[in-house]
C-alpha positions in Angstrom: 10.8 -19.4 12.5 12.0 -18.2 16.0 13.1 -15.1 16.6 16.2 -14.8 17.7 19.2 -12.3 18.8 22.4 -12.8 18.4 25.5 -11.7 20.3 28.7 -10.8 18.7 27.9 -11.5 15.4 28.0 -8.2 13.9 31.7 -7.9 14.3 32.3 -10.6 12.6 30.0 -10.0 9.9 32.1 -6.5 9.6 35.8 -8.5 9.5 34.5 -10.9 6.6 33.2 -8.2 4.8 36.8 -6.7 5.5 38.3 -9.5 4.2 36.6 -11.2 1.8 39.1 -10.8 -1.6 41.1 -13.7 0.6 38.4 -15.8 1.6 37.9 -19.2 0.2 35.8 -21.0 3.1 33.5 -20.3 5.8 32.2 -23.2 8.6 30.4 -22.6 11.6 30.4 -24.9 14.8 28.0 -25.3 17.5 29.9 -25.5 21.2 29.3 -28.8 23.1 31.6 -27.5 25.8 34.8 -26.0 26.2 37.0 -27.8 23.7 34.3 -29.7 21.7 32.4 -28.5 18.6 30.2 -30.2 16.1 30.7 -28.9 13.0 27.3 -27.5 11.6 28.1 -26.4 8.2 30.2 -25.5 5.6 30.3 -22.9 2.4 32.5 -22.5 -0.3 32.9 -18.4 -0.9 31.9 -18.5 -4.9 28.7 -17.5 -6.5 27.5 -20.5 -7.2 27.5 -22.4 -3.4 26.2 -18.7 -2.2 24.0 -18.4 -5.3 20.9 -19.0 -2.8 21.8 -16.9 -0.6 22.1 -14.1 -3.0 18.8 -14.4 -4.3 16.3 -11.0 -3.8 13.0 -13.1 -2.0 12.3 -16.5 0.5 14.7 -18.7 -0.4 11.8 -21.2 0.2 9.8 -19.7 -2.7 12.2 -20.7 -5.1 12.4 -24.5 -3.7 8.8 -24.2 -3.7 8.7 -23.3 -7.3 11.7 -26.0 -8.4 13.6 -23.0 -9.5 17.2 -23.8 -9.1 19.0 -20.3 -8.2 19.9 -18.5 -10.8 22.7 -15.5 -10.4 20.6 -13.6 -13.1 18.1 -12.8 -10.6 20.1 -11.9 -8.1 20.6 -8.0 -7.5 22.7 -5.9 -9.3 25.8 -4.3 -7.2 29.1 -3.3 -7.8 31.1 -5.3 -5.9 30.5 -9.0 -6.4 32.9 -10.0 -3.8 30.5 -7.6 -1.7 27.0 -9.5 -2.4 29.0 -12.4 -1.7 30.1 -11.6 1.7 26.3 -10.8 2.3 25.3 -13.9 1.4 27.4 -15.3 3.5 26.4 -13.7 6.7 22.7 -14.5 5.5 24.2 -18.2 5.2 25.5 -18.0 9.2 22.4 -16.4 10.2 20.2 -19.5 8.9 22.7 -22.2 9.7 22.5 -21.3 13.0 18.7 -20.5 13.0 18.2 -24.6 11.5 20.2 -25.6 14.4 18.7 -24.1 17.4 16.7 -27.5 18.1 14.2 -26.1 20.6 17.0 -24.3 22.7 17.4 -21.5 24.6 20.8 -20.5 23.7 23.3 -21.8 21.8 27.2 -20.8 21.6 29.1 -21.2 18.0 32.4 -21.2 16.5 32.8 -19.4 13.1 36.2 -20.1 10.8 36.5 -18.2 7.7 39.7 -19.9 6.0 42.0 -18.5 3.0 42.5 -21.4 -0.1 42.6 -24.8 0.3 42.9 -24.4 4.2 46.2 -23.4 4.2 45.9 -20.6 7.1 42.7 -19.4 9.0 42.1 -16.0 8.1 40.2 -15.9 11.4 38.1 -17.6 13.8 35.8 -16.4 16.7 33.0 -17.4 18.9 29.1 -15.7 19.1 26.2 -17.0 20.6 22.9 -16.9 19.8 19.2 -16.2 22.0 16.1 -18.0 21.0 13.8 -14.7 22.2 10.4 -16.5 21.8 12.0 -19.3 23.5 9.0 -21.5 25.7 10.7 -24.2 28.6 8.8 -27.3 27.9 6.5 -28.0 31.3 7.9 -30.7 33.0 6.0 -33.9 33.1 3.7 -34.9 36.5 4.0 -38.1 38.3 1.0 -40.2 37.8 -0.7 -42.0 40.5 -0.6 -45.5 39.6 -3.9 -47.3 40.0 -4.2 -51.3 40.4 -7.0 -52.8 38.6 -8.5 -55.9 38.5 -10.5 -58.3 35.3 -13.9 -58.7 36.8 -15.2 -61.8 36.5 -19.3 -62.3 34.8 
């Protein structure tokens, strides 16, 4: 997996965690340009959508295994509507991790949304650097060489 920094994230990771009693929704949107996204995902804020996510481990170990996630081995806190906002940053983190494609940078669009879409709670933009990030060598011209069937 790449490594890879994000800018501005943090903030927003803070504000859901701020508001997450209201939160029913969260989707995150890659930038095409300055009025276009394509939407990238979306996650329902209840344990079981964020039930992965939650999980102490590699999420990958569990698919591995053909464990479905299970909230009984998830870790014990206090605040369930706290986990849960973890697990959705975790969720934003990877989303946007699966959807690098071999870029350098990419710019997103997060939406955390109250019930049934009704209002926005809020919406802001982050980017994201791909630190390990290689530019592909661009291909050389061949010299095109004419050849001719022999004949015996």
């Amino acid at each position: 997996m790449p490594t890879l920094s994000f800018d501005a994230l943090e903030p927003l990771e803070k504000r859901i965690h701020q508001v997450r009693a209201d939160i029913a929704y969260v989707s995150v949107s890659e930038t095409v340009d300055r009025k276009s996204y394509e939407n990238l995902g979306r996650i329902d804020f209840n344990e079981i959508d964020l039930a992965p996510y939650m999980l102490d481990g590699d999420i990958e170990e569990f698919e591995e295994a053909g464990q479905l996630p299970d909230l009984t081995d998830a870790p014990v806190a206090d605040d369930e509507t706290m986990r849960m906002a973890d697990a959705v940053c975790r969720w934003i983190r990877e989303t946007v991790a699966s959807n690098m494609h071999g870029q350098e940078e990419g710019r997103f669009r997060l939406y955390v949304w109250r019930p049934k879409g009704e209002t926005i709670l809020f919406t802001a933009r982050f980017s994201c650097t791909d630190l390990g990030y290689v530019a592909p060598v661009p291909a050389k011209e061949m010299e095109v060489v004419e050849t001719r069937a022999v004949e015996k």
